[in-house]
SEDOZA-787313 format. One line per field, with one value per residue: x negated, y, z negated of N, C-alpha, C in turn; residue number from 1. Coordinates in steps of 0.1 Angstrom, whole numbers, plus 5000, padded with zeros to 4 digits. Atoms other than C-alpha are relative to their C-alpha. Last residue first. Example, Ala and Ser with C-alpha at 12.3 -4.5 7.8 and 13.67 -1.06 7.14 Angstrom:
SEDOZA-787313
n_east = (5009  4991) .
n_north = (4989  4988) .
n_up = (5000  5000) .
ca_east = (4863  4877) .
ca_north = (4989  4955) .
ca_up = (4929  4922) .
c_east = (5008  4991) .
c_north = (5011  5012) .
c_up = (4992  5000) .
n = (2  1) .
END
This chain:
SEDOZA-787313
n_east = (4990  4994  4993  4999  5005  4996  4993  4992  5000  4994  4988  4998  5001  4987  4989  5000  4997  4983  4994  4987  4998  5004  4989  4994  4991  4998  5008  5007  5011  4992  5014  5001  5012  4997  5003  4988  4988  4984  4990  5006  4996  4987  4995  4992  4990  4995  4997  4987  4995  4993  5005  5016  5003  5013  5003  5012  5018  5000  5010  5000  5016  5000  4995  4995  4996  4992  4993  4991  4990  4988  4990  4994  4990  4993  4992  4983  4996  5003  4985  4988  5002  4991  4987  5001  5009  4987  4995  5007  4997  4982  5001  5002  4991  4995  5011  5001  5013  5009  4998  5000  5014  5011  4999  5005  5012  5002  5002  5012  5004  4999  4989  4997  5007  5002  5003  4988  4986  5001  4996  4983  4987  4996  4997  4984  4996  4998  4989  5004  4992  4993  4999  5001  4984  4998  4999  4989  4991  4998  4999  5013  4999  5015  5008  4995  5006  5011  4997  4997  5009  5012  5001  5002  5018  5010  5012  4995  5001  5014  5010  5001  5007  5005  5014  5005  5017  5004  5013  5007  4987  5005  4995  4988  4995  4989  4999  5003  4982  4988  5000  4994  4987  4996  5008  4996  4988  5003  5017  5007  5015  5012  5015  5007  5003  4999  4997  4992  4983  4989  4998  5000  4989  4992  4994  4990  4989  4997  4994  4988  4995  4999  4995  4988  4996  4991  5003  4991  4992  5004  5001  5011  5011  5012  5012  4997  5000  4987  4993  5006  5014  5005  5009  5013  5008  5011  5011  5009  5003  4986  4985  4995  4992  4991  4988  4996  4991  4985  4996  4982  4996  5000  4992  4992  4985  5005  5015  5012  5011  5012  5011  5017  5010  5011  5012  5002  4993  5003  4991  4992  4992  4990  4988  4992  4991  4992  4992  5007  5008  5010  4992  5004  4997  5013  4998  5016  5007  5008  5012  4997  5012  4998  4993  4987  4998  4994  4988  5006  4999  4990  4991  5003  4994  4985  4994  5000  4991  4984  4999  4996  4983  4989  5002  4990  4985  4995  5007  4988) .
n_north = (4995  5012  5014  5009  4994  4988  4996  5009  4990  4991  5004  5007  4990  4996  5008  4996  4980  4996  5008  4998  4995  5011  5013  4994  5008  4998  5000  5012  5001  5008  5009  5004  5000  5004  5008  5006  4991  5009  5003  4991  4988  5001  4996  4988  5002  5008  4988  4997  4989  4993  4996  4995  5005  5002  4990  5001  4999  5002  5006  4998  5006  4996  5013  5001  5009  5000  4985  4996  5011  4996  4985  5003  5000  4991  4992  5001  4990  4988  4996  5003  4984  4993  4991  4990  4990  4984  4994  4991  4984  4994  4993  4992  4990  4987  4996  5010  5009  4995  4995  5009  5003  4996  5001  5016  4995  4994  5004  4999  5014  5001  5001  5011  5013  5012  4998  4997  4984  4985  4996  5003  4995  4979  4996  5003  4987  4991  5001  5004  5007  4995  4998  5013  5004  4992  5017  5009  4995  4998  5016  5006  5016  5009  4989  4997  5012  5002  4988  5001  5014  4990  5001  5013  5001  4993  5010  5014  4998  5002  4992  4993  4985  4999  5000  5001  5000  5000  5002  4993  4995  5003  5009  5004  4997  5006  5007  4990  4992  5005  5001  4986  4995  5013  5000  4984  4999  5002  5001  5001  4997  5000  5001  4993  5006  4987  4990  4988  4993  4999  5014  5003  4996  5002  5008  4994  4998  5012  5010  4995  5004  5017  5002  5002  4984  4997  4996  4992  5003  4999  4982  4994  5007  4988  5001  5000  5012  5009  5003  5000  5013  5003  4999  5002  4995  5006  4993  5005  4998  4996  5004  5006  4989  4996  5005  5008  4985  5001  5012  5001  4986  5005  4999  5007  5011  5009  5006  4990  5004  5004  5002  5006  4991  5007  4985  4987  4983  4992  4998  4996  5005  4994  5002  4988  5002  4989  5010  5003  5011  4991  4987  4991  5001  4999  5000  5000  5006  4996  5009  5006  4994  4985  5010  5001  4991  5003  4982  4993  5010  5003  4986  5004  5011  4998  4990  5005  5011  4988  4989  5005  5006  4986  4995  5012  4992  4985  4986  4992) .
n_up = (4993  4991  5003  4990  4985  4999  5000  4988  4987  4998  5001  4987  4990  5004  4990  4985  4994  5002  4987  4999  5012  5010  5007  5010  5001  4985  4991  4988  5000  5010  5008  5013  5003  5011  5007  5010  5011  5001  4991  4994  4998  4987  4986  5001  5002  4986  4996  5002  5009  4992  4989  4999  4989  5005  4995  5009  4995  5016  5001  5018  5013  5017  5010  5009  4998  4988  4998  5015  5004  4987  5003  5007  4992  4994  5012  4998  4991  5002  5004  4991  4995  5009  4991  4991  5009  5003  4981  4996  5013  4996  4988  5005  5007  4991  4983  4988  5001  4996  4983  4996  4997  4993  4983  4993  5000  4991  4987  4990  5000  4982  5000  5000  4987  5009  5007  5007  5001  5005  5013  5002  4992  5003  5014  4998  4991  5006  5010  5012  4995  5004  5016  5006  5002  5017  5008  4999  5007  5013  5005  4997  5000  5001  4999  4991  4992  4989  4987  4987  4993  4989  4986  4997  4995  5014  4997  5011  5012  5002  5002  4989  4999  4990  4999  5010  4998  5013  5002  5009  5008  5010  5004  5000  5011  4989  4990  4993  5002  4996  4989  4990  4998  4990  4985  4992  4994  4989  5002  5011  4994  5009  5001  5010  5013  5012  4996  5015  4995  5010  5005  4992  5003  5010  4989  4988  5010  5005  4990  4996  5011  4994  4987  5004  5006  5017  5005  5002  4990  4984  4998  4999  4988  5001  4995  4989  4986  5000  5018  5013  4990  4991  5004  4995  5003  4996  5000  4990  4986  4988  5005  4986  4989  5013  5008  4987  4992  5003  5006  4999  5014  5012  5005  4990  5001  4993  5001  4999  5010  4997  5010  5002  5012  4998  4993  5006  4995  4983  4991  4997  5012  4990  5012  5009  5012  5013  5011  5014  4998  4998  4993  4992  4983  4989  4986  4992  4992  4993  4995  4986  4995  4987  4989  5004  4993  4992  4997  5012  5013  5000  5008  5022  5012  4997  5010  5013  5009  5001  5005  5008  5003  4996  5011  5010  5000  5007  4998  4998) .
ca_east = (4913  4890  4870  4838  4829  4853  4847  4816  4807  4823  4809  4774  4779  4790  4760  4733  4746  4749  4713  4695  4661  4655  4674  4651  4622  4606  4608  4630  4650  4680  4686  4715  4725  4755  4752  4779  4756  4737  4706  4692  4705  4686  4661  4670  4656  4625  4622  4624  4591  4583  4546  4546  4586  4595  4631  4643  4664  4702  4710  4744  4747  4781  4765  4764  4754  4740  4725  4715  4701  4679  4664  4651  4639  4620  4609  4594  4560  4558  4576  4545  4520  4535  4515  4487  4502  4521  4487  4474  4506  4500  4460  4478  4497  4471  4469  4497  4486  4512  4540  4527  4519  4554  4569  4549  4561  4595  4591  4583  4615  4617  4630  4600  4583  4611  4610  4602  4579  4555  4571  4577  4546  4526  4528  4521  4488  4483  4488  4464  4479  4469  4434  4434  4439  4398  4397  4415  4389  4365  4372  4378  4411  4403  4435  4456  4430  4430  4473  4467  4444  4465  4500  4500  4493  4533  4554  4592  4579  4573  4604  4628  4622  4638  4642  4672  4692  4725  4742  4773  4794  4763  4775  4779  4746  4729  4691  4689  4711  4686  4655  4667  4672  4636  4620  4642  4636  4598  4608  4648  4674  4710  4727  4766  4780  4797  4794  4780  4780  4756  4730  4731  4722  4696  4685  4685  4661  4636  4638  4634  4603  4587  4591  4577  4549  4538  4528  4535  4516  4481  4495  4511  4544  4553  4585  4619  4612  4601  4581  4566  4591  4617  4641  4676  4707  4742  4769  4803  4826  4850  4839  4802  4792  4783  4773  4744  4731  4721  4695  4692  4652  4652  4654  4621  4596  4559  4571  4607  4642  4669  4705  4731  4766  4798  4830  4856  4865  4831  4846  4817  4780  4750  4716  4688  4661  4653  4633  4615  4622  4641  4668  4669  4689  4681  4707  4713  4747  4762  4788  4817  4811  4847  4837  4810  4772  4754  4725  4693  4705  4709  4677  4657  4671  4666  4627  4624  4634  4613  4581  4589  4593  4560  4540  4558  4544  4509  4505  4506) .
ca_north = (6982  6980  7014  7025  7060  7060  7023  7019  7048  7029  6999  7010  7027  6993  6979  7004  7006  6968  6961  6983  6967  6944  6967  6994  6980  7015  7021  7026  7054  7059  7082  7090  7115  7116  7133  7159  7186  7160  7179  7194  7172  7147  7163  7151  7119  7124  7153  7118  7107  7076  7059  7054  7049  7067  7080  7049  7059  7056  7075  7079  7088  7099  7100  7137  7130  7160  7170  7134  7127  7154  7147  7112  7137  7152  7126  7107  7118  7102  7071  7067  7070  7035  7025  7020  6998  6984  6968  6960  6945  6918  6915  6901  6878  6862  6827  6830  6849  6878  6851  6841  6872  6876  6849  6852  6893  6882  6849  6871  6883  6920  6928  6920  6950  6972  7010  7007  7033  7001  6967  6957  6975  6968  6931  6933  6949  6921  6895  6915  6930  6966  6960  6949  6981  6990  6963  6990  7020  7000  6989  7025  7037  7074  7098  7065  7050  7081  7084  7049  7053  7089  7073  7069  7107  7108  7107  7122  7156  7144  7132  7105  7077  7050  7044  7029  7044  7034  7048  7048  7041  7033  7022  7053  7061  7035  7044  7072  7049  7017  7038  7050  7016  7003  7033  7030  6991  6996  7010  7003  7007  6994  7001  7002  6983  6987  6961  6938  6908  6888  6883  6927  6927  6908  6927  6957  6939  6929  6964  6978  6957  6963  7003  6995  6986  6946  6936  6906  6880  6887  6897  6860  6856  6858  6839  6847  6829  6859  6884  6889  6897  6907  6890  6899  6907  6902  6916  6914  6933  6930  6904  6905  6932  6916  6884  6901  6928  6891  6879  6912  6913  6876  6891  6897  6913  6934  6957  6970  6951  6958  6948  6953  6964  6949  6958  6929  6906  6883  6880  6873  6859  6859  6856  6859  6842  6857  6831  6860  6861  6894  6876  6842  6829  6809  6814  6809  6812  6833  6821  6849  6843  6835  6803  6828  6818  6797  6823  6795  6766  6789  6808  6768  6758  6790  6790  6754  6762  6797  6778  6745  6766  6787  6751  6734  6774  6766  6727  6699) .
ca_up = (6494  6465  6459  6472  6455  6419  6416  6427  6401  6373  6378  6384  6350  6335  6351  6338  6300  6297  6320  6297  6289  6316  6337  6333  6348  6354  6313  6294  6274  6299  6321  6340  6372  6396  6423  6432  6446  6472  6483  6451  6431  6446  6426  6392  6396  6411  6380  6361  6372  6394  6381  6345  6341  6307  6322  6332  6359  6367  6399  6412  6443  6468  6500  6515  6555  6561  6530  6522  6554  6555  6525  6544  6571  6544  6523  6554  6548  6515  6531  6556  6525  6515  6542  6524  6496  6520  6540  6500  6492  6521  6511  6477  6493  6512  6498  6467  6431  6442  6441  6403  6390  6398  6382  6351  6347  6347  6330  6302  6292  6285  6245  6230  6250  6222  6233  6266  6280  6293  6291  6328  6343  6318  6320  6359  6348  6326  6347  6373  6408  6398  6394  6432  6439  6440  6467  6494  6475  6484  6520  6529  6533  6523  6517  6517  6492  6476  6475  6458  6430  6425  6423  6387  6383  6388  6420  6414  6424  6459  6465  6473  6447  6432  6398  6401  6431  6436  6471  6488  6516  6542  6577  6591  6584  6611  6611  6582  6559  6565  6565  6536  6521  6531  6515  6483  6481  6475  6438  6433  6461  6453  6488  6493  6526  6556  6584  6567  6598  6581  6609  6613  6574  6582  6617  6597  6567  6595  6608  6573  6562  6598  6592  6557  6568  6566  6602  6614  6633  6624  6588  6586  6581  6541  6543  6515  6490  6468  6482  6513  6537  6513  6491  6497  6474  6483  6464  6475  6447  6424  6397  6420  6398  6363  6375  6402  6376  6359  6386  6399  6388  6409  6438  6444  6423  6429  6439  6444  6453  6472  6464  6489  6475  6501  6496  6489  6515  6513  6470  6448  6447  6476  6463  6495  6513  6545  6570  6595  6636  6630  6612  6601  6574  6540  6510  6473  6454  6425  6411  6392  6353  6344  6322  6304  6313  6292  6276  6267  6289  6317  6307  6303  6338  6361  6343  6357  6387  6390  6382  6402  6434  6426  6421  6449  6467  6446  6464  6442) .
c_east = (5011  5012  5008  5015  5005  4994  5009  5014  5007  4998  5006  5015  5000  4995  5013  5016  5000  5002  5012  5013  5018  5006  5002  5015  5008  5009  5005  4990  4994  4980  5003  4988  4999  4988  5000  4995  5005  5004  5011  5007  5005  5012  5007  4998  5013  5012  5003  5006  5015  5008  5015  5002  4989  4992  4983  4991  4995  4986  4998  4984  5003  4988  5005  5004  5014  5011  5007  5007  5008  5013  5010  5014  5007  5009  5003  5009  5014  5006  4998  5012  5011  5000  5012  5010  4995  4997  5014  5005  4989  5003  5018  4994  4992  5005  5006  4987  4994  4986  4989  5002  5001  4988  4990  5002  4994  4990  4999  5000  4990  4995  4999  5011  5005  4991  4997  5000  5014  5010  4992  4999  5012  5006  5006  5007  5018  5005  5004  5011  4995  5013  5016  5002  5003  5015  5001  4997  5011  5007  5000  5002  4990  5005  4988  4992  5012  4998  4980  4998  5003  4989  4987  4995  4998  4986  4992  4984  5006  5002  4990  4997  5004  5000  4991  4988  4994  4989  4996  4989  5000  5012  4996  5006  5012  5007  5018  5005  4998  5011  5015  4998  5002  5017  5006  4996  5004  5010  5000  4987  4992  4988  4999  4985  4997  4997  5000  4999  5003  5010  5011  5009  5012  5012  5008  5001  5018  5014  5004  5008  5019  5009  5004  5011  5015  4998  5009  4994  5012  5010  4995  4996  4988  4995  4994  4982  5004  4997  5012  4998  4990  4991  4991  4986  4988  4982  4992  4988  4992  4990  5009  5018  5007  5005  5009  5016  5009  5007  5013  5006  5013  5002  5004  5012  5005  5011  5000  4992  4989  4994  4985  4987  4985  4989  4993  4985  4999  5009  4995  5007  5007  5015  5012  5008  5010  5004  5000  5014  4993  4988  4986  5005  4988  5007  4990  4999  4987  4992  4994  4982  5001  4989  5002  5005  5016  5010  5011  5013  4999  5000  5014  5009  5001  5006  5015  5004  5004  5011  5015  5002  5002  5010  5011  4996  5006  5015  5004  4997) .
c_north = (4991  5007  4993  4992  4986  5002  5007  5003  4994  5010  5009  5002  4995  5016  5006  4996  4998  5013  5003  5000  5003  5005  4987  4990  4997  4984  4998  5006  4985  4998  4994  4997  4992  4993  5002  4986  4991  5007  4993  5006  5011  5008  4997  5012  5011  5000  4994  5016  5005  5009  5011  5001  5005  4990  4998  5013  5000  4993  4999  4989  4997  4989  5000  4986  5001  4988  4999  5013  5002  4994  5003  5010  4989  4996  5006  5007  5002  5011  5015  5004  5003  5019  5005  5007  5016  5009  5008  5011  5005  5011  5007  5009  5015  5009  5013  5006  4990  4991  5010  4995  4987  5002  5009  4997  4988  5000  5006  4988  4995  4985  4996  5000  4988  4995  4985  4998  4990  5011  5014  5008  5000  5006  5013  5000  4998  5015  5011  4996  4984  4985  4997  4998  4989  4998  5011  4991  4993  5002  5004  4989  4995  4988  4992  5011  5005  4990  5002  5012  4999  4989  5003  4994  4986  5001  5003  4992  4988  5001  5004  5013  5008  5005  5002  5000  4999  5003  5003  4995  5005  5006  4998  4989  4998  5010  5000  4992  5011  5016  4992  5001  5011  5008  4994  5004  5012  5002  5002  4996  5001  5002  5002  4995  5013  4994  5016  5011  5009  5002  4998  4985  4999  4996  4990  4989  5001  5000  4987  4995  5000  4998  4989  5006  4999  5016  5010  5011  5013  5002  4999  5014  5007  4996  5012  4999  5007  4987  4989  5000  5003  4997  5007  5001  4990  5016  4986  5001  4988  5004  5009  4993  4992  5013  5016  4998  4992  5015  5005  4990  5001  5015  5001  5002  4997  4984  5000  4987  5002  5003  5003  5006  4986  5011  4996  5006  5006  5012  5004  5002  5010  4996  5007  4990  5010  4992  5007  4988  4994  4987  5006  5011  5006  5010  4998  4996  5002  4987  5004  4990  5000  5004  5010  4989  5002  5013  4989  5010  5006  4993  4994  5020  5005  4991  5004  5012  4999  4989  5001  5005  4997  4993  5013  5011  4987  5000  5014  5014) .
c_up = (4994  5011  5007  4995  5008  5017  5007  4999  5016  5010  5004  5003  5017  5006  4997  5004  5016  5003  4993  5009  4999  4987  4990  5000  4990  5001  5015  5004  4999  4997  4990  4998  4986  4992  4987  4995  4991  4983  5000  5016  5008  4996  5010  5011  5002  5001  5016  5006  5000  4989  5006  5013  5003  5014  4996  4999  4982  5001  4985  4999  4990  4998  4987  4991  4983  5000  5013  5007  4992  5000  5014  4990  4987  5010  5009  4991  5007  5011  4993  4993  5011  5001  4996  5006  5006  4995  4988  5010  5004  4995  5005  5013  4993  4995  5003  5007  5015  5001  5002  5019  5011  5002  5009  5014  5006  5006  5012  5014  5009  4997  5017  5006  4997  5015  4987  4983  4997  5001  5000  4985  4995  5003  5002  4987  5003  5010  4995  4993  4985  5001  4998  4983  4995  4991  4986  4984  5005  4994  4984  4994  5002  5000  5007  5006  5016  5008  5002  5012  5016  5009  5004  5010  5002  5006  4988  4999  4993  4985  4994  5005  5018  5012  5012  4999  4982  5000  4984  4992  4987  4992  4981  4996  4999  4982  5002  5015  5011  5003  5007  5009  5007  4997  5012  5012  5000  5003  5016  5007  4984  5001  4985  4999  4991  4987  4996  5011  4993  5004  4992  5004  5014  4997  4986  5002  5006  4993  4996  5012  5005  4987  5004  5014  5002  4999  4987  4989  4998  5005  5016  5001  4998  5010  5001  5009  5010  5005  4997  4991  4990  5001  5012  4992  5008  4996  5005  4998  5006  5011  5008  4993  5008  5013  4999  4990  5008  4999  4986  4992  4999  4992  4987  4995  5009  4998  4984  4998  5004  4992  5006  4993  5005  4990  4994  5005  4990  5003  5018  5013  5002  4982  5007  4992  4994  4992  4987  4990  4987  4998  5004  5011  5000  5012  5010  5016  5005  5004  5011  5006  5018  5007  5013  5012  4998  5002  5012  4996  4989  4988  5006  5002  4986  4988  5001  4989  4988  5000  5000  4989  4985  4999  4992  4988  4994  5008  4990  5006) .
n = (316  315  314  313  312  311  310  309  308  307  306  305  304  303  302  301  300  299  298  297  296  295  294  293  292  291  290  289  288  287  286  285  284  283  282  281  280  279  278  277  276  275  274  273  272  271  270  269  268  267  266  265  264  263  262  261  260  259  258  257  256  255  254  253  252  251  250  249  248  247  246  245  244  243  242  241  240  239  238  237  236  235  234  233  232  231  230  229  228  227  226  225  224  223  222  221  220  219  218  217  216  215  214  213  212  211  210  209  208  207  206  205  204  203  202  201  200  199  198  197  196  195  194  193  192  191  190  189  188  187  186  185  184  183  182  181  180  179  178  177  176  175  174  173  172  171  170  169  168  167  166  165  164  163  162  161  160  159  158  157  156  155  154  153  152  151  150  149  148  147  146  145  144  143  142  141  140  139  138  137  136  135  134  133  132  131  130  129  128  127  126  125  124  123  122  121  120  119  118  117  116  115  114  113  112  111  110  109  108  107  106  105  104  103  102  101  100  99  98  97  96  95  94  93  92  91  90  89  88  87  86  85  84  83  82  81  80  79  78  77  76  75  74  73  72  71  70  69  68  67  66  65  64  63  62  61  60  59  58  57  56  55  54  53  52  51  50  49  48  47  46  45  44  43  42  41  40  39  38  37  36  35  34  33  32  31  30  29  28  27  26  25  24  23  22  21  20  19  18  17  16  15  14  13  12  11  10  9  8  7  6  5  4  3  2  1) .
END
C-alpha cells in the first residue's frame, strides 16, 4: 500500500469513527469536498453553506490542512459561504515537486489568488491562522477591494508578536547553512507536533489526537518535509513584509477581530494587541489556550466569529 492510500485511509477512517463518535445535529449545514485547478496546482478544499451568502475563506497554518476547520466549518456555514483550502503542500491538495514549484509564500498566495479567481469569490472574509496570515495579506494587499473583513487566529503581523520560539528559525534565515536547515527537522517529530497542539492548554486531554496523527502523517510523505524546510526559510520574507502589510491596515481599515490563544509558544499576545495600533476599532480576545485554540475553545471562538461577521459582513 502506498503512504498517500495510507494518508487517505488515515483521514477516512478517522472522518468515520468522529462522525460515529459526535453525530451531527439534523440542521448541521453539509459540508462537501472539492478538487479544482488553479495556478497549474490540484486544490483540495471543504466547501459548506449557502454560494449566495457572503463568502469567509479559511486558511490554514503549519503543519495542518483543512482539516483544523473541520467543525468551525458547521458552525458558520448556517449564514455564510465558507470555503476552506488546503495548501500546496498540505493536505490533499498536490505537493508539486520543488524542481517544478517553488514553495515561498509569494508562490502559496499566487496559487491561492488564482483559486479564489477559479471560484468566482468575488468578495470574501479571510480566516488566517499561522502560515495562513502571510498568504491572506498578501491576498488583501494584492486585490483589497475584495477583502470585507478579517479573522485572525493566532496570526501574526508584527515583530512583537514573534517569541524566542522563532530563534532556531530566524538563525537558519540569518545563516542557511545545511546544518542549521537539518537542525529544523526536530520540529517535524510526533512529539513535536504533540506540543504544538497541547502546549499552554489547560486540559491536553481535551485536543483530539488524530490531529497531531494526521499531521505527522502528511509531513512523514517523500519530500514533504524538505517542502516546509524551503517555507521555513522563506518565512523571513513575511517578516519583512510587516510593514507594507501594516500599511494596508491603516489605509485600508478592515474591520478585525482577533481571537488568540494567549499561551501560544511561538506567536505572542502583544502580536495580538498591536493591530490596534493600525486599525483603532479592532476587536481583540484571548482565550486561555494554546496556538491551536480551536481545539480547545471552538464554542467561545465561533460564536464570537458569529457575532463579528454579523456586525462587519452582514446578509443582504
Amino acid at each position: 500500500m502506498s503512504f498517500k492510500n495510507l494518508l487517505t485511509g488515515s483521514l477516512l477512517s478517522v472522518a468515520a469513527l468522529d462522525a460515529a463518535a459526535t453525530p451531527a445535529p439534523a440542521t448541521s449545514p453539509t459540508v462537501s469536498f472539492h478538487y479544482v485547478e488553479a495556478d497549474g496546482v490540484k486544490v483540495f478544499y471543504r466547501e459548506a453553506g449557502d454560494p449566495k451568502a457572503p463568502t469567509i475563506l479559511l486558511l490554514h497554518g503549519f503543519p495542518t490542512s483543512s482539516f483544523m476547520y473541520r467543525n468551525l466549518i458547521p458552525l458558520l456555514a448556517d449564514r455564510y459561504h465558507v470555503i476552506a483550502p488546503d495548501l500546496p503542500g498540505f493536505g490533499f491538495t498536490e505537493a508539486p515537486d520543488r524542481a517544478h514549484y517553488a514553495y515561498t509564500f509569494d508562490h502559496l498566495a499566487q496559487t491561492i489568488g488564482a483559486f479564489t479567481d477559479k471560484l468566482g469569490l468575488k468578495r470574501y472574509a479571510i480566516e488566517v491562522f499561522d502560515y495562513g496570515a502571510p498568504v491572506g495579506w498578501r491576498l488583501a494587499v494584492a486585490h483589497p477591494e475584495r477583502i470585507t473583513a478579517i479573522v485572525t487566529q493566532n496570526g501574526n503581523a508584527y515583530v512583537e508578536g514573534l517569541s524566542e520560539g522563532w530563534n532556531p528559525m530566524q538563525k537558519y534565515w540569518k545563516e542557511p547553512t545545511d546544518a542549521n536547515r537539518q537542525a529544523l527537522r526536530q520540529f517535524f517529530t510526533e512529539d513535536a507536533i504533540r506540543w504544538q497542539y497541547t502546549h499552554g492548554t489547560p486540559d491536553p486531554l481535551q485536543v483530539a489526537p488524530e490531529t497531531w496523527s494526521l499531521d505527522f502523517a502528511q509531513i512523514s510523505r517523500p519530500g514533504n518535509a524538505d517542502i516546509q524546510l524551503d517555507l521555513i526559510l522563506d518565512y523571513a520574507t513575511n517578516v519583512k513584509k510587516y510593514p507594507e502589510f501594516q500599511a494596508y491596515f491603516r489605509k485600508y481599515q478592515p474591520p478585525l477581530l482577533a481571537v488568540w490563544g494567549k499561551n501560544d509558544p511561538f506567536f505572542l499576545p502583544p502580536g495580538a494587541e498591536a493591530f490596534k495600533r493600525d486599525l483603532p476599532k479592532a476587536e481583540i480576545h484571548f482565550y486561555d489556550t494554546g496556538h491551536f485554540a480551536l481545539e480547545t475553545n471552538l464554542g467561545e471562538i465561533g460564536g464570537e466569529i458569529h457575532r463579528f461577521l454579523d456586525r462587519a459582513v452582514p446578509r443582504q
